[in-house]
VMD Tcl script that builds the backbone (N, CA, C; Angstrom):
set m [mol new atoms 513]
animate dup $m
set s [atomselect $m all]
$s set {name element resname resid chain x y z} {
  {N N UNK 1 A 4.975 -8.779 -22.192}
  {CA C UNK 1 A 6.267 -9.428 -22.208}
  {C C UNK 1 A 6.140 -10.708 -23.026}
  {N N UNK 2 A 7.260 -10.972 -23.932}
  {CA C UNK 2 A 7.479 -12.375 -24.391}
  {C C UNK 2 A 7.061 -13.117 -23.938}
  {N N UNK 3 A 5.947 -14.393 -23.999}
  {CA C UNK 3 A 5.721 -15.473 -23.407}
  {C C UNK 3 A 6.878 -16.390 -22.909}
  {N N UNK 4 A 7.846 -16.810 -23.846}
  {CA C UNK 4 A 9.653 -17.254 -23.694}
  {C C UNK 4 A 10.079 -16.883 -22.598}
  {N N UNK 5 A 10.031 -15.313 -22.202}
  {CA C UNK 5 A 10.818 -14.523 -21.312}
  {C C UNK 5 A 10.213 -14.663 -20.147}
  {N N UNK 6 A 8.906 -14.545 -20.257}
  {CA C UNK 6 A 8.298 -14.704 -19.276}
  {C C UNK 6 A 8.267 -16.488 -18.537}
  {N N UNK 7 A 8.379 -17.214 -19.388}
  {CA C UNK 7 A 9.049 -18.524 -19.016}
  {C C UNK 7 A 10.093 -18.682 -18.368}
  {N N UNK 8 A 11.043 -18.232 -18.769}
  {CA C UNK 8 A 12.496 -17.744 -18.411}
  {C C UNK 8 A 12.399 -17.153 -16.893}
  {N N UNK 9 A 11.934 -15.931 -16.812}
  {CA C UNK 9 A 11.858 -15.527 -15.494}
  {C C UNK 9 A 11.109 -16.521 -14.204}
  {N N UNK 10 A 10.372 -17.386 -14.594}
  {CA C UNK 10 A 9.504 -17.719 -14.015}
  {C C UNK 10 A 10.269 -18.840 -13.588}
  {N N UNK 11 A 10.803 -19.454 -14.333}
  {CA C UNK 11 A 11.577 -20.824 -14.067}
  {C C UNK 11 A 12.702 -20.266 -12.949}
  {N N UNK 12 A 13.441 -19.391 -13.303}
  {CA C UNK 12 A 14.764 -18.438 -12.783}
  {C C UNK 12 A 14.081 -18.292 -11.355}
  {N N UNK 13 A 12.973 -17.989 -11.030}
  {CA C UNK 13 A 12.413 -17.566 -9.556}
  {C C UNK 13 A 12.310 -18.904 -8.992}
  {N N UNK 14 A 11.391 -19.615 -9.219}
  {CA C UNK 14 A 11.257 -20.995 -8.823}
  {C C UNK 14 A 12.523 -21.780 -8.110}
  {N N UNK 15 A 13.411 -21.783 -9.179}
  {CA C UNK 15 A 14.935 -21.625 -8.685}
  {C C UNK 15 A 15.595 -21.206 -7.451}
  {N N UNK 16 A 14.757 -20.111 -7.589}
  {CA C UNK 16 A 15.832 -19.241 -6.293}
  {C C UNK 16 A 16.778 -18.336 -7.206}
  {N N UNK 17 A 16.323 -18.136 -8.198}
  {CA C UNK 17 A 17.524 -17.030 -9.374}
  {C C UNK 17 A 19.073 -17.241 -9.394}
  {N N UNK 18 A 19.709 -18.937 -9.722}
  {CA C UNK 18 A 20.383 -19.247 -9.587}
  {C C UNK 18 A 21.358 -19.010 -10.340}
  {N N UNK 19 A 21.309 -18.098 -11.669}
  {CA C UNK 19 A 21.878 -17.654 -12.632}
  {C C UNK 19 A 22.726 -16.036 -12.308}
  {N N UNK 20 A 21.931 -15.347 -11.218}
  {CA C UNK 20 A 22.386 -14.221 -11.164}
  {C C UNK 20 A 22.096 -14.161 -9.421}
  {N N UNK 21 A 22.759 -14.886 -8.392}
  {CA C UNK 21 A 23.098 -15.184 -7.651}
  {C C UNK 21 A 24.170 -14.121 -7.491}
  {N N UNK 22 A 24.235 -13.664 -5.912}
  {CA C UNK 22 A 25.208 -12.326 -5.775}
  {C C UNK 22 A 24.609 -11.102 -6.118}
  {N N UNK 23 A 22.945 -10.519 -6.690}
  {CA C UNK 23 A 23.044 -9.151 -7.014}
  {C C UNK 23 A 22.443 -9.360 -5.660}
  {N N UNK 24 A 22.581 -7.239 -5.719}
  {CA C UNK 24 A 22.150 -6.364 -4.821}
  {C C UNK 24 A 21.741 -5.309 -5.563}
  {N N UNK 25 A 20.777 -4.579 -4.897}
  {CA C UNK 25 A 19.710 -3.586 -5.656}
  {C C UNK 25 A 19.419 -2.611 -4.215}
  {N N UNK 26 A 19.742 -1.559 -5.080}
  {CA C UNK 26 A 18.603 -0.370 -4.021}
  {C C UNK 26 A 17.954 0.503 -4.767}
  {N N UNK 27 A 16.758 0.608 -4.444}
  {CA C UNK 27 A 15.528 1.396 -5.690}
  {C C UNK 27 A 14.804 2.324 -4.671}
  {N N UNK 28 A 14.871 3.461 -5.556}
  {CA C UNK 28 A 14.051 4.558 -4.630}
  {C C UNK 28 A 13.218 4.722 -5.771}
  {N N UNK 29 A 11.718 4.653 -5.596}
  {CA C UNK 29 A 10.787 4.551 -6.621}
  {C C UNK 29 A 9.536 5.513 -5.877}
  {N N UNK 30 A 9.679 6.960 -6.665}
  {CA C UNK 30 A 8.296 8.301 -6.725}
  {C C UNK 30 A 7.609 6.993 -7.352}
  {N N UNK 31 A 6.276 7.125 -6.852}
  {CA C UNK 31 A 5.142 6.938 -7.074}
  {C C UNK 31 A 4.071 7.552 -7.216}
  {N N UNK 32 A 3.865 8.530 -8.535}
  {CA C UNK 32 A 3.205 9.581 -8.098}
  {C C UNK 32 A 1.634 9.320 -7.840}
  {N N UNK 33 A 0.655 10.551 -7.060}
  {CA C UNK 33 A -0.457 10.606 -6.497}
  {C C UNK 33 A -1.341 9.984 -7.417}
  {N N UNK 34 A -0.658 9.917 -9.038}
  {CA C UNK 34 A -2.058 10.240 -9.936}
  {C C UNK 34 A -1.956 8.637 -10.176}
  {N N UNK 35 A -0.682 7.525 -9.806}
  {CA C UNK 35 A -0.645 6.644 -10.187}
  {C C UNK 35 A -1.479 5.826 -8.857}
  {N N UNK 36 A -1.006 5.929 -7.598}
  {CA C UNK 36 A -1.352 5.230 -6.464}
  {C C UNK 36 A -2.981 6.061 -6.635}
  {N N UNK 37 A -3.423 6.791 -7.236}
  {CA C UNK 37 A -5.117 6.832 -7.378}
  {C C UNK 37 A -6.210 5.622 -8.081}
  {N N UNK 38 A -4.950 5.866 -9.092}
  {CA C UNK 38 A -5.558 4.678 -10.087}
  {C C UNK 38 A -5.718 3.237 -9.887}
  {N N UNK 39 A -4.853 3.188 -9.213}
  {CA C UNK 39 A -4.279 1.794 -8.313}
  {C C UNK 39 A -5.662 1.971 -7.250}
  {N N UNK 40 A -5.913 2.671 -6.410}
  {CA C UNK 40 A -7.198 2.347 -5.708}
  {C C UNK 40 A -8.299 2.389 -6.356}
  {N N UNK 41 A -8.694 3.459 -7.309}
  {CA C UNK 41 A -9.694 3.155 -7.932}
  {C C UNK 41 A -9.807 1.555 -8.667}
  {N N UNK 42 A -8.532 1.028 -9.417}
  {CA C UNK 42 A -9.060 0.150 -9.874}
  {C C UNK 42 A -9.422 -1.522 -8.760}
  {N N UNK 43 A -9.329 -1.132 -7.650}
  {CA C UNK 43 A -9.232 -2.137 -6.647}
  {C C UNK 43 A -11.051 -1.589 -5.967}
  {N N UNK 44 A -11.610 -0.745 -6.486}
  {CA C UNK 44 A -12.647 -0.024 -5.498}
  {C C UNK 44 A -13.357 -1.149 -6.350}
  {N N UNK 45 A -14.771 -1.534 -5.149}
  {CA C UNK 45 A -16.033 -2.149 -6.344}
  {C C UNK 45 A -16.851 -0.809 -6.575}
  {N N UNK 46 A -17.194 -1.327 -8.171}
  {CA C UNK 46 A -17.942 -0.667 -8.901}
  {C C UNK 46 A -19.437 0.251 -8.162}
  {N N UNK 47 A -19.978 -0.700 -7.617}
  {CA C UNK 47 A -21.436 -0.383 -6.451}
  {C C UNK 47 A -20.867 -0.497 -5.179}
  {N N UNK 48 A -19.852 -0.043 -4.835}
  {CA C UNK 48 A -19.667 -0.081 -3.095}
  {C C UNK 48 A -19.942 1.312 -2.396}
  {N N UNK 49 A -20.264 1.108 -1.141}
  {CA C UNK 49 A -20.454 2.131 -0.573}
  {C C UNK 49 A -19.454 3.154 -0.572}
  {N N UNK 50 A -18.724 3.297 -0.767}
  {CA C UNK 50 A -16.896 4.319 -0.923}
  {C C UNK 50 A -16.936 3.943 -2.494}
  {N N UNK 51 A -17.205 5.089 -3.032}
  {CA C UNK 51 A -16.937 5.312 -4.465}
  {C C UNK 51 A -16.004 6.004 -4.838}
  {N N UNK 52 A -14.810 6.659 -3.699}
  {CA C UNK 52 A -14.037 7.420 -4.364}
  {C C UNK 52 A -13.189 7.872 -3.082}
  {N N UNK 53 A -11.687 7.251 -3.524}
  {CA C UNK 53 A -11.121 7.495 -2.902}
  {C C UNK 53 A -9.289 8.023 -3.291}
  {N N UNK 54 A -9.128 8.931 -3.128}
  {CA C UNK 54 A -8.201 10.253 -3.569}
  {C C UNK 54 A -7.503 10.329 -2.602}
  {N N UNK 55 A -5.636 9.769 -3.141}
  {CA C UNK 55 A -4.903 10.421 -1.988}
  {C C UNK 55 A -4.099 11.586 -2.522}
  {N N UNK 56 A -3.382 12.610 -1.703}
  {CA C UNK 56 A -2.708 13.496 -1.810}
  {C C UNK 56 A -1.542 13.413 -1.262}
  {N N UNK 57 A -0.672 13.472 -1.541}
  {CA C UNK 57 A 1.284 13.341 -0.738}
  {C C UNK 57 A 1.639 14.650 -0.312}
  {N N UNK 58 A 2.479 14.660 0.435}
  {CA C UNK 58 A 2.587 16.022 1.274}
  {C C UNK 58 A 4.072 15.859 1.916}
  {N N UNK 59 A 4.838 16.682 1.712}
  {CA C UNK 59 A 6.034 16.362 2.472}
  {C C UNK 59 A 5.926 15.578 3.836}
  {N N UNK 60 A 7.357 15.099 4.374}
  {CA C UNK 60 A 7.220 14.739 5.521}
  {C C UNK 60 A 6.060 13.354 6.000}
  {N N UNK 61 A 6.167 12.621 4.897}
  {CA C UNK 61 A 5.146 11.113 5.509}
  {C C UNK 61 A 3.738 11.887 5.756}
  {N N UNK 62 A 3.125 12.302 5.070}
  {CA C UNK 62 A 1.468 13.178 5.711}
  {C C UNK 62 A 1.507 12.684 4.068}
  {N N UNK 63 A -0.161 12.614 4.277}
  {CA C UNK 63 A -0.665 12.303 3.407}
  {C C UNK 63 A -2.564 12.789 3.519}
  {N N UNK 64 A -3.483 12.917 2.571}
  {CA C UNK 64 A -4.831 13.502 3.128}
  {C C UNK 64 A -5.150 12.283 1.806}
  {N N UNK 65 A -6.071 11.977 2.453}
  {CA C UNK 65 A -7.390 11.121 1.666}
  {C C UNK 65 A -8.597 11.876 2.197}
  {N N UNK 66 A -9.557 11.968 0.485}
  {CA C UNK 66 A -10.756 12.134 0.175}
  {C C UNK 66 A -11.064 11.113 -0.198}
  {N N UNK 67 A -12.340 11.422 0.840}
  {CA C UNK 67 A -13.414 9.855 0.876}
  {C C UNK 67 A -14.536 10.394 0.231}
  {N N UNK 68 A -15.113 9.995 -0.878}
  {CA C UNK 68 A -16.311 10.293 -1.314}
  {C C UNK 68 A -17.857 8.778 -1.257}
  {N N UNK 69 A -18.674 8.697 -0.247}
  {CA C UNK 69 A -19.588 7.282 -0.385}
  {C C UNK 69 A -20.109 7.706 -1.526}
  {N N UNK 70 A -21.300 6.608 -1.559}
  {CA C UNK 70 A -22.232 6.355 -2.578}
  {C C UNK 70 A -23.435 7.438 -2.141}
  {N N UNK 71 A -23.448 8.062 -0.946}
  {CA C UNK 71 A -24.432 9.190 -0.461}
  {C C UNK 71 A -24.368 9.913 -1.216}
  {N N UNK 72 A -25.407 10.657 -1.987}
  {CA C UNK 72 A -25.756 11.973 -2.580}
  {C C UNK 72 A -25.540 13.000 -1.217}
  {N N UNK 73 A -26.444 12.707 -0.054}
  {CA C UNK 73 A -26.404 13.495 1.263}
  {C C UNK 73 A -25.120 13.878 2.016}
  {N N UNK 74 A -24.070 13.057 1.687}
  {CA C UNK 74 A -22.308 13.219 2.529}
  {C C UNK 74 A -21.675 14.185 1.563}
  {N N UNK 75 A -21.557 14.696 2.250}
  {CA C UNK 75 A -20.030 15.249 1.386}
  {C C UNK 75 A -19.486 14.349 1.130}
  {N N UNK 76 A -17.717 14.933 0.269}
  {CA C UNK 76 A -17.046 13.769 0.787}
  {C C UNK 76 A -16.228 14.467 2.367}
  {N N UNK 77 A -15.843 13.136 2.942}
  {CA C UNK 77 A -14.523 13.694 3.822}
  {C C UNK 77 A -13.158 13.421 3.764}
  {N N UNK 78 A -12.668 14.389 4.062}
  {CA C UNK 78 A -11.399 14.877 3.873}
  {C C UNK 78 A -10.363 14.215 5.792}
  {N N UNK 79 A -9.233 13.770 5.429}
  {CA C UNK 79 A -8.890 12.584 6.035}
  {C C UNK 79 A -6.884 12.884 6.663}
  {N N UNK 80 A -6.429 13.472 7.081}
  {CA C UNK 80 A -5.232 13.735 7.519}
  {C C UNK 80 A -4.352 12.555 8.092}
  {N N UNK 81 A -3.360 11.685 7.113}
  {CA C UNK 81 A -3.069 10.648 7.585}
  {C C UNK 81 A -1.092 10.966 8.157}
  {N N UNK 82 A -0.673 10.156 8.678}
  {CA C UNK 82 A 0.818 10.317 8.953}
  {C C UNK 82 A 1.087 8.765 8.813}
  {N N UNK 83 A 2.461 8.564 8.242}
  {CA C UNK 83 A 2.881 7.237 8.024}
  {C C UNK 83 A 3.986 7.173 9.182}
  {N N UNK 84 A 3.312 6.263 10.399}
  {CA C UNK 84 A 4.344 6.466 11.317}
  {C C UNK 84 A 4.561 5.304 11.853}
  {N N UNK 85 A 4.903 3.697 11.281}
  {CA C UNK 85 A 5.658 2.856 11.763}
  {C C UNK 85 A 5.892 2.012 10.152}
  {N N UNK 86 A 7.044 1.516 10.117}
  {CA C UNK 86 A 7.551 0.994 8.798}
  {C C UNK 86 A 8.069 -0.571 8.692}
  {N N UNK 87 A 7.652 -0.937 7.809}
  {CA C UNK 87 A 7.941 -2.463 7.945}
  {C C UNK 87 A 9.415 -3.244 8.777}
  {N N UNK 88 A 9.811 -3.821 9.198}
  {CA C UNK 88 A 10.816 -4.420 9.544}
  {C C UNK 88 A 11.019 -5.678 8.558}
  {N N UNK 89 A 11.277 -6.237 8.141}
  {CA C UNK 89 A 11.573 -7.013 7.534}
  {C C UNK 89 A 12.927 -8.074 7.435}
  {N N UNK 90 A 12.996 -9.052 7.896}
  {CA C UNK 90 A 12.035 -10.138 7.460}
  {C C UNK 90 A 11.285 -10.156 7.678}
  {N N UNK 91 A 10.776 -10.351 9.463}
  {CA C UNK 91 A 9.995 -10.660 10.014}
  {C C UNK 91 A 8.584 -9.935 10.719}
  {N N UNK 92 A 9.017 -8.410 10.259}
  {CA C UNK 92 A 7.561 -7.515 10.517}
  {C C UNK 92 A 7.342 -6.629 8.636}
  {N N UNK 93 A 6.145 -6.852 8.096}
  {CA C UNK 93 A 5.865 -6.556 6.764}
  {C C UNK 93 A 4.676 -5.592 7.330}
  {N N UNK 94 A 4.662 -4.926 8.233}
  {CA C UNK 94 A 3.327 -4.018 8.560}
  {C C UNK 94 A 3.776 -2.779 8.165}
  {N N UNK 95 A 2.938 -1.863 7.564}
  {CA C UNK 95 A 2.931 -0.681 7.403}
  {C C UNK 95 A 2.213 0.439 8.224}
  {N N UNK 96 A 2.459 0.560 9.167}
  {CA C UNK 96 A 1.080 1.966 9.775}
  {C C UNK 96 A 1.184 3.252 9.971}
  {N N UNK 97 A -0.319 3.738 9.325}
  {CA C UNK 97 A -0.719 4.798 9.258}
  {C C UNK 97 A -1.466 5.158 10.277}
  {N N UNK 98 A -1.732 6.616 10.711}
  {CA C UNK 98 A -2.180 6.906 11.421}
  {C C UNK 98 A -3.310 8.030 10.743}
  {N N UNK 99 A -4.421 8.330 11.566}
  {CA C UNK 99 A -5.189 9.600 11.336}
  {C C UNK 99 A -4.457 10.813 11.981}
  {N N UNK 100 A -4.038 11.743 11.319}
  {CA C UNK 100 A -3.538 12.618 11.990}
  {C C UNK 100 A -4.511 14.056 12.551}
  {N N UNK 101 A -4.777 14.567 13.530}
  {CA C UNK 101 A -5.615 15.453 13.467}
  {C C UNK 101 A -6.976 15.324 13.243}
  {N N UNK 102 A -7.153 14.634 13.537}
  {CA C UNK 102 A -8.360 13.419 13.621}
  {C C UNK 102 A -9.691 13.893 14.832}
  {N N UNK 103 A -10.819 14.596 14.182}
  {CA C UNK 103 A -11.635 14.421 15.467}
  {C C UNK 103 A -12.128 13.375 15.804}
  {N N UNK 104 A -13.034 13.242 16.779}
  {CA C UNK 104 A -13.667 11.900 17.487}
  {C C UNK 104 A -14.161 11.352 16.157}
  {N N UNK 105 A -15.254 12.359 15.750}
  {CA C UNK 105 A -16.063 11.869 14.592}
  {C C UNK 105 A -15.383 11.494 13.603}
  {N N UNK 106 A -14.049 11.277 12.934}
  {CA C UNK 106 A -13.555 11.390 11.758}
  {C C UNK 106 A -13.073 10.222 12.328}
  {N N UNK 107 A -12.399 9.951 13.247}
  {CA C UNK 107 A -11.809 8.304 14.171}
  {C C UNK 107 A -13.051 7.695 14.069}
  {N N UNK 108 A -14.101 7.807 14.441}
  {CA C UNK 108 A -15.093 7.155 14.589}
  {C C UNK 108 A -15.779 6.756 13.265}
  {N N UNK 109 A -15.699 7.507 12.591}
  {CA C UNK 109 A -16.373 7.234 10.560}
  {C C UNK 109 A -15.111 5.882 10.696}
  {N N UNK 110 A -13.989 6.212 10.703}
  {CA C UNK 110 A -12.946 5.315 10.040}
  {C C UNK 110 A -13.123 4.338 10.667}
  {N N UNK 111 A -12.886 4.069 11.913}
  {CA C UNK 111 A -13.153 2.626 12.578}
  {C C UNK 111 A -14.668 1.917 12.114}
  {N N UNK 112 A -15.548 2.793 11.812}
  {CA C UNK 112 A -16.340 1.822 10.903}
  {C C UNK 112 A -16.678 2.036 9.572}
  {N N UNK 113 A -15.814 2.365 9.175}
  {CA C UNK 113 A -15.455 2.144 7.476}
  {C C UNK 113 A -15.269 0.549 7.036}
  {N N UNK 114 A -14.800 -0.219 7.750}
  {CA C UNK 114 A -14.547 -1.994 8.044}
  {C C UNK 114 A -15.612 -2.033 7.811}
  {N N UNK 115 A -16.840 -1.512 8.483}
  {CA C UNK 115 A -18.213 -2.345 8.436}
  {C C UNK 115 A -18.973 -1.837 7.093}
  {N N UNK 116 A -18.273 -0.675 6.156}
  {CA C UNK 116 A -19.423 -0.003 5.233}
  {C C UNK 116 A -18.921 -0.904 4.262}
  {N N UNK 117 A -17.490 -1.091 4.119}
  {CA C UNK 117 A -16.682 -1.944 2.689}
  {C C UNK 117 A -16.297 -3.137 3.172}
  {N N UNK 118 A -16.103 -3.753 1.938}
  {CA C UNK 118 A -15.228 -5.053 2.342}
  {C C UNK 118 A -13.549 -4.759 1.995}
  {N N UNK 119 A -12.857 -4.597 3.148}
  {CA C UNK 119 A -11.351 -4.363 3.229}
  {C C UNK 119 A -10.410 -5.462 2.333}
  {N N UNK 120 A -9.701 -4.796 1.304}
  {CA C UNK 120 A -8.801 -6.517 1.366}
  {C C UNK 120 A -8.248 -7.027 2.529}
  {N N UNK 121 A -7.865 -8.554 2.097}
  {CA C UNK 121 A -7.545 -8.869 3.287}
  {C C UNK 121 A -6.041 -8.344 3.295}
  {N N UNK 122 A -5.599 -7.955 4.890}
  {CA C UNK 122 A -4.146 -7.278 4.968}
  {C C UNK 122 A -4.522 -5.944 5.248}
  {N N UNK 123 A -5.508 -5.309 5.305}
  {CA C UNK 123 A -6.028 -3.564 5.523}
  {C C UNK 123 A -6.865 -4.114 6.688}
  {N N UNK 124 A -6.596 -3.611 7.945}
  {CA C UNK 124 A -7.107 -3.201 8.837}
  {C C UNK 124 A -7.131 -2.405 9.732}
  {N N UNK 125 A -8.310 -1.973 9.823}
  {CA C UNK 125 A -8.527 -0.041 10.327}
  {C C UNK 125 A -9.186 -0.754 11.824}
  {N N UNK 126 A -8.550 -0.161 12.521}
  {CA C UNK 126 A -8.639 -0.304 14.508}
  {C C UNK 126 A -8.710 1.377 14.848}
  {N N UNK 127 A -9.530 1.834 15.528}
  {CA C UNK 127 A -9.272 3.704 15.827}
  {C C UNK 127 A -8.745 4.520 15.015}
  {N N UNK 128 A -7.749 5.175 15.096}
  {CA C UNK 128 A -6.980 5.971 14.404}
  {C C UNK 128 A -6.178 5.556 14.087}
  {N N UNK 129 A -5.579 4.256 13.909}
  {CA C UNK 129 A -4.422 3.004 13.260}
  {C C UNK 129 A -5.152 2.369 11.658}
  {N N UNK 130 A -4.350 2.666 10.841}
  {CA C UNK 130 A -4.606 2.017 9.331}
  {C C UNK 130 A -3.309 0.843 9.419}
  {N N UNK 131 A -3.244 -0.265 9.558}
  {CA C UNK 131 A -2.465 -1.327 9.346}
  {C C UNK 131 A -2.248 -1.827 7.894}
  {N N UNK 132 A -1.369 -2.033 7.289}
  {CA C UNK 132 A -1.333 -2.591 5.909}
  {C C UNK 132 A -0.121 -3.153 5.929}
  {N N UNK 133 A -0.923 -4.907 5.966}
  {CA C UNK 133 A 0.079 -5.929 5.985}
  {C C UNK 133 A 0.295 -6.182 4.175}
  {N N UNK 134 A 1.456 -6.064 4.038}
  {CA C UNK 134 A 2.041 -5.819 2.818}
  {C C UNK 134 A 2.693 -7.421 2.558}
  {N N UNK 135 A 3.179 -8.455 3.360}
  {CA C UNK 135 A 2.781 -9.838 2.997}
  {C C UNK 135 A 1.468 -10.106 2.769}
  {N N UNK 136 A 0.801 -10.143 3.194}
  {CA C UNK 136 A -1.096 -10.570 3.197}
  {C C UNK 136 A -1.478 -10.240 1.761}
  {N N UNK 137 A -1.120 -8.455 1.828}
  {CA C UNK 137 A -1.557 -8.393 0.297}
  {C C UNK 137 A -0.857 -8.963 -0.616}
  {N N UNK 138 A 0.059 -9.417 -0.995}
  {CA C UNK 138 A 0.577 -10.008 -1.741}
  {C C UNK 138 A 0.622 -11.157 -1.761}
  {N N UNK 139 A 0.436 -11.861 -0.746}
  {CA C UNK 139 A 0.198 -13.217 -0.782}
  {C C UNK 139 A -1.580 -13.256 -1.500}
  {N N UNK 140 A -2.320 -12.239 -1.178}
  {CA C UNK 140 A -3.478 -12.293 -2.044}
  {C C UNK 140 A -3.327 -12.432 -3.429}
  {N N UNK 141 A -2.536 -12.025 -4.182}
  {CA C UNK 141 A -2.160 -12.215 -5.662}
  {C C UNK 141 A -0.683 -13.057 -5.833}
  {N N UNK 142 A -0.800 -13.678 -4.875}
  {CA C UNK 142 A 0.031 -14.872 -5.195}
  {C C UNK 142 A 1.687 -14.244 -5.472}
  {N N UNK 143 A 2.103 -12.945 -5.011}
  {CA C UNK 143 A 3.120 -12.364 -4.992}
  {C C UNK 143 A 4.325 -12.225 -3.707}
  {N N UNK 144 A 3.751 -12.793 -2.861}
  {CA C UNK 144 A 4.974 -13.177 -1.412}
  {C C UNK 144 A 5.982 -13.685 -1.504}
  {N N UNK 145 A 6.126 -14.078 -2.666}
  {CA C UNK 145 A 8.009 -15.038 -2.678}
  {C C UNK 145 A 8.623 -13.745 -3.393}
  {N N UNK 146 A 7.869 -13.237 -3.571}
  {CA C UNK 146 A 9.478 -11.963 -3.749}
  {C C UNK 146 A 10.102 -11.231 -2.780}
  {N N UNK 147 A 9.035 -11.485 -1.464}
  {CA C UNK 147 A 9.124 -10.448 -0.399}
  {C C UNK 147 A 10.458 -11.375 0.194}
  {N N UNK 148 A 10.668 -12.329 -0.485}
  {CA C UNK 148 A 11.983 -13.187 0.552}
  {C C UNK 148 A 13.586 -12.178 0.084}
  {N N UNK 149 A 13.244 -11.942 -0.988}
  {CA C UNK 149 A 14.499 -11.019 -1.905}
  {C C UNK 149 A 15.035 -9.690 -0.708}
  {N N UNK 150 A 13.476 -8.712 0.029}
  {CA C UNK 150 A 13.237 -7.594 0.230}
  {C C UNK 150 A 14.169 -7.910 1.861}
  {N N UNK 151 A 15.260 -6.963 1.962}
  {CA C UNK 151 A 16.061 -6.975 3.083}
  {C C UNK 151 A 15.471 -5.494 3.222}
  {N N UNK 152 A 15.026 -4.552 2.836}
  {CA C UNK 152 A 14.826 -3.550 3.641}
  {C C UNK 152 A 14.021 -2.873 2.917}
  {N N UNK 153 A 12.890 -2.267 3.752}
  {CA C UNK 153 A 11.185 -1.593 2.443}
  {C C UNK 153 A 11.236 -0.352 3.166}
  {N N UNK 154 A 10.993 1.184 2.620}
  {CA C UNK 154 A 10.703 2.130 3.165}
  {C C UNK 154 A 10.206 2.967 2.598}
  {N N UNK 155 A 9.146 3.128 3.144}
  {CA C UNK 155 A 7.744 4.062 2.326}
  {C C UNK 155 A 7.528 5.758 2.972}
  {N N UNK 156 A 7.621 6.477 1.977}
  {CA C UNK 156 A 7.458 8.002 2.905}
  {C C UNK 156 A 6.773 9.231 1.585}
  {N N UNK 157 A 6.948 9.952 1.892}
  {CA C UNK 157 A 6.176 10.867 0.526}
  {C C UNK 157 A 6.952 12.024 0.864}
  {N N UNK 158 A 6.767 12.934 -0.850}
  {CA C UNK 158 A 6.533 14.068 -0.635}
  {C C UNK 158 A 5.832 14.640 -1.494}
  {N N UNK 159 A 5.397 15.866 -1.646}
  {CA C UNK 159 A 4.824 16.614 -2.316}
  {C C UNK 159 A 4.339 16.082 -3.795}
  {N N UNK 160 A 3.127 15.157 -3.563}
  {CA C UNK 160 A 2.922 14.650 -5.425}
  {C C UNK 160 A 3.233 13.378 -5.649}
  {N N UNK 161 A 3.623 12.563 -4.644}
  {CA C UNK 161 A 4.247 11.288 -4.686}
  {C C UNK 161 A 4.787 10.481 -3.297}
  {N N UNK 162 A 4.263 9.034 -3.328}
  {CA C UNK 162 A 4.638 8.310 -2.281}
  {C C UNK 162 A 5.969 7.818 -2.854}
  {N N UNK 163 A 6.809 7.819 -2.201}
  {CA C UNK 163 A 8.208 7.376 -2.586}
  {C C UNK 163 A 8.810 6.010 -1.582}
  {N N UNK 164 A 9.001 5.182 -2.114}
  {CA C UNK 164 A 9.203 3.612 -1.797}
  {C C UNK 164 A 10.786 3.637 -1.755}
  {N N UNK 165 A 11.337 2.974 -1.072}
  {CA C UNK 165 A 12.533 3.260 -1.014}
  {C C UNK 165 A 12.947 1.307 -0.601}
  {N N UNK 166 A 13.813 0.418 -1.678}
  {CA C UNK 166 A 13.711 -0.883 -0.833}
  {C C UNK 166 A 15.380 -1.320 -1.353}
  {N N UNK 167 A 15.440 -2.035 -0.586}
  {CA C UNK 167 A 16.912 -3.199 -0.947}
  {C C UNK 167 A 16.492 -4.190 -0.714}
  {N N UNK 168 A 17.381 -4.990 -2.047}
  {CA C UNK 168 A 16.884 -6.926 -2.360}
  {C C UNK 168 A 18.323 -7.261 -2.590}
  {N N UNK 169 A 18.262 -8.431 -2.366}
  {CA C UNK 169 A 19.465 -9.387 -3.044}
  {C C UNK 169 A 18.757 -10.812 -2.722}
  {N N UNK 170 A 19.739 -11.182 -4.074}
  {CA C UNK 170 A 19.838 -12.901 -4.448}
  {C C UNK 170 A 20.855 -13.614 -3.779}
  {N N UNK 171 A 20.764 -13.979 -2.663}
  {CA C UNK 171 A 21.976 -14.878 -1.806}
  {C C UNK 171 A 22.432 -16.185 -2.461}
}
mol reanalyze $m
mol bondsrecalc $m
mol representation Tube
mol addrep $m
């Protein structure tokens, strides 16, 4: 982007977007599998113990992650998730996932998956609960003042794609 423009916008936020005051927006945004891959891979470290991690979309909020470590000896494993509580917003930005179909052992790998990687901060795995505080992460890259815009976030999938669904306005 234009350095100018990008001035422009930047000043305009700071503001409070006092120029275009009054919009409203609703965006339903596919996200497909091959993009939200890339997006984790490029967040994975290079030498970490989890070298590979692959999600799949599936109708109906299900989703499967392949976990591949740094073990020659592991397979990888294969991971049955359900997206079953959704941000509230303003004041709740949590996302949770669940293990779906989950044996002991597969709950039990995940709850100490925390201890094999270093989680960003905002990802935290408790039992069969994946939490993803979606302020946290963004306040990690310095991106939380947009979340003031976000009157309503809703995340679900289907087949090939996580699909985001949000409404903003400029009051």
């Amino acid at each position: 982007m234009h350095p100018a423009i990008l001035q422009l916008l930047e000043a305009q936020q700071r503001d409070g977007f006092p120029d275009i005051r009054g919009s409203d927006a609703a965006l339903t945004i596919p996200v497909s599998d091959r993009l939200v891959n890339a997006v984790i891979a490029a967040f994975l470290p290079a030498q970490g113990r989890v070298r590979e991690v692959v999600i799949q979309s599936h109708d109906g909020n299900q989703l499967t992650a392949r976990i591949r470590t740094g073990s020659a000896l592991l397979p990888p494993i294969s991971v049955g998730l359900e997206i079953d509580k959704q941000p509230a917003l303003p004041d709740d930005a949590i996302l949770s996932v669940k293990l779906s179909h989950a044996s002991k052992f597969v709950t039990l790998a995940a709850s100490a998956l925390s201890t094999m990687v270093t989680l960003p901060p905002g990802l935290i795995i408790a039992g069969d609960q994946i939490r993803i505080d979606i302020r946290r992460l963004l306040a990690e890259r310095r991106l939380e003042s947009w979340l003031a815009y976000v009157s309503h976030l809703r995340i679900s999938t289907r087949e090939g794609a996580v699909v985001v669904n949000v409404r903003a306005a400029i009051r």
